[in-house]
N, C-alpha and C positions, 0 to 999 in steps of 0.2 A: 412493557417490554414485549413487540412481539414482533412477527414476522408476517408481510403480506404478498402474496401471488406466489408464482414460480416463476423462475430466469426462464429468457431462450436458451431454445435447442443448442443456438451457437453457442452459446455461454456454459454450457454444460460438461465438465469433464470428470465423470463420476471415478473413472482407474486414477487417476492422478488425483484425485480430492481423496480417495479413501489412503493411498500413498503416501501424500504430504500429510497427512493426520497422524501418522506412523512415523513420519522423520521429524515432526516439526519440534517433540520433546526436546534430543539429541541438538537439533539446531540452535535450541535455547539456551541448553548445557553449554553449549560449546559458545557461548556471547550472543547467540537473540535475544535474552532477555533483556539484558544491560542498553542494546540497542535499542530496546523498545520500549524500557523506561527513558531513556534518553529524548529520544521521539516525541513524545507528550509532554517533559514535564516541561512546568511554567504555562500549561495551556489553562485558558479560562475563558468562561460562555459558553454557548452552544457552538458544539462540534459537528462537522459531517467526517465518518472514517469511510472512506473511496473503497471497494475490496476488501471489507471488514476478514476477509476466509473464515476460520474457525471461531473469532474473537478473542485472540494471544493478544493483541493492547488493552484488552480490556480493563486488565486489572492493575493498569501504570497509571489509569487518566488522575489527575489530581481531584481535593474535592471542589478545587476552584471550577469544575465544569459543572454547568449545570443540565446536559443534555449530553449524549451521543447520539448521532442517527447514523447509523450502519448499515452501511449500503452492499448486498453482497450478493452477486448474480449464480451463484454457483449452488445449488441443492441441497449438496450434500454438505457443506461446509455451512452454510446458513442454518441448515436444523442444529448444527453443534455451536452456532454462535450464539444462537437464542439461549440454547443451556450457560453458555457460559456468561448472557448477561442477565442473568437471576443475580449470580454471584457480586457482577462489578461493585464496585466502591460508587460508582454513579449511574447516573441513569443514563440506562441504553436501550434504545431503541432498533431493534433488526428489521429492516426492510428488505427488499427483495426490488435489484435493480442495476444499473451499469453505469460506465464513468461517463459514457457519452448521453445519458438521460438520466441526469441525478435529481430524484422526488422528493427535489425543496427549491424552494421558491427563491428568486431574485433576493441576492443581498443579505440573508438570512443566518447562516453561518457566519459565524467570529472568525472559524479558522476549518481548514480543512487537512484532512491527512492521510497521504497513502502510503502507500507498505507493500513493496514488493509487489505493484499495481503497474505502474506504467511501462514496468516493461513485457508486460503483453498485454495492451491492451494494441486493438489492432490501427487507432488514429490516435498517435498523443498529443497531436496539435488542438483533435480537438476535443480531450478529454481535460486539458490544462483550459481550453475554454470556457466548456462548460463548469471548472470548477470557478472561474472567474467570477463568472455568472451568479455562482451562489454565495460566494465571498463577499462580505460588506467590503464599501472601499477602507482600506490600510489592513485588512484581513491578514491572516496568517496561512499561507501555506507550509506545510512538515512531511518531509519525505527521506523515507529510506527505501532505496533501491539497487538494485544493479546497475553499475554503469558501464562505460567501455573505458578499459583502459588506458593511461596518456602515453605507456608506455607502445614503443610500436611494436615490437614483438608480441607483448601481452597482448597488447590487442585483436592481432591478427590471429594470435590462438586462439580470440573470444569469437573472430568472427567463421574460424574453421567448425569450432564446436559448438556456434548457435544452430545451426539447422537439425542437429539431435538434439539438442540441449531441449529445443523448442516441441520437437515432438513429444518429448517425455515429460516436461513440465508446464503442461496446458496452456501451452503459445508463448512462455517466457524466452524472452531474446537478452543473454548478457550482455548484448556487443551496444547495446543502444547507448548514446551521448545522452543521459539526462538530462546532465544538468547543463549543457547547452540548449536543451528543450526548454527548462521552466525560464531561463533567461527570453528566450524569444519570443516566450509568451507573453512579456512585458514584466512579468515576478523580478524584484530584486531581493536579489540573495543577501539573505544577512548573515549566514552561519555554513558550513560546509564541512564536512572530513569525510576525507576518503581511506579506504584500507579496502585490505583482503580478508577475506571470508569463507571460511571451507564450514559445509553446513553437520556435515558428517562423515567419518573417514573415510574415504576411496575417492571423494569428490572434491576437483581441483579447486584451488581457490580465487576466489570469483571479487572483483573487486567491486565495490559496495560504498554508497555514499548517505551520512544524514545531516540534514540540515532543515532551514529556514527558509522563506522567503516571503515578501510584502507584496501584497495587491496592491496596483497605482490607485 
């Protein structure tokens, strides 16, 4: 279990990593955690977690895993994921890296999984690619994210308040279609729910999707 190199500069948002450390308890209280056993369970073999942040999945993976590699570009969130995978129930591995240069090999990963990852990362066409990349074929992709709303009101309110939304939470955009993403990527969806999400009280609530999907 350990951690290698340091992120780029780009990748670095120390106010908002020390911030979210601070809300993310409150977030779990209020249903992250439930989402995020939800997320893992049934996984087995070696894992890649995309944007591992502080390492909050850590402690859901089943012991059917026999690896995580935890891939986490952000500093200050990666020294507190190493702490927390001392702890996990399985072995985890912290690396130091991005969705769009993920340090594992062709095929390698059983199943991959990101969390509240793709929507800022700043190309998700081709962070769904490179997760391909690392996916044996009939892999598993697992994601929980923000999405943009079907409703058109909701949504147009996701798209007035992403341009704050994003400054303040280190490039995260609500308004993005996920899961018209991981489809176009070739993924077929096996599993899907959507709902609303408020992480801590004064903050609206943000509709939110987890599910499945299959590498061809």
């Amino acid at each position: 279990m350990n951690a290698t190199g340091r992120g780029r500069g780009s990748l670095q948002h120390p106010r908002f990593a020390r911030q979210y450390l601070k809300l993310a308890p409150e977030a779990d209280r209020r249903g992250g955690t439930a989402h995020r056993a939800r997320l893992v369970a049934g996984l087995s073999g070696r894992v890649v977690e995309v944007g591992a942040g502080q390492g909050r999945n850590f402690p859901h993976y089943p012991d059917t895993v026999t690896e995580v590699v935890a891939v986490e570009p952000d500093d200050t969130l990666r020294s507190v994921a190493e702490r927390a995978a001392v702890a996990a129930p399985v072995t985890v591995t912290v690396v130091s890296g991005e969705a769009a240069r993920l340090p594992v090999g062709d095929g390698e990963a059983d199943a991959v999984v990101v969390s509240l990852v793709l929507c800022s990362v700043t190309d998700v066409p081709g962070a769904l690619a490179e997760i391909t990349r690392v996916l044996r074929p009939g892999g598993e992709l697992r994601f929980y994210e923000h999405v943009r709303s079907a409703r058109r009101w909701a949504g147009l309110l996701e798209d007035a308040i992403t341009p704050l939304w994003r400054r303040m939470a280190g490039g995260c955009r609500p308004n993005r279609d996920t899961e018209a993403a991981v489809r176009a990527a070739g993924f077929t969806v096996t599993t899907l729910d959507r709902f609303g999400f408020s992480p801590s009280p004064g903050v609206p609530s943000i509709r939110h999707i987890v599910g499945s999907a299959v590498r061809p």
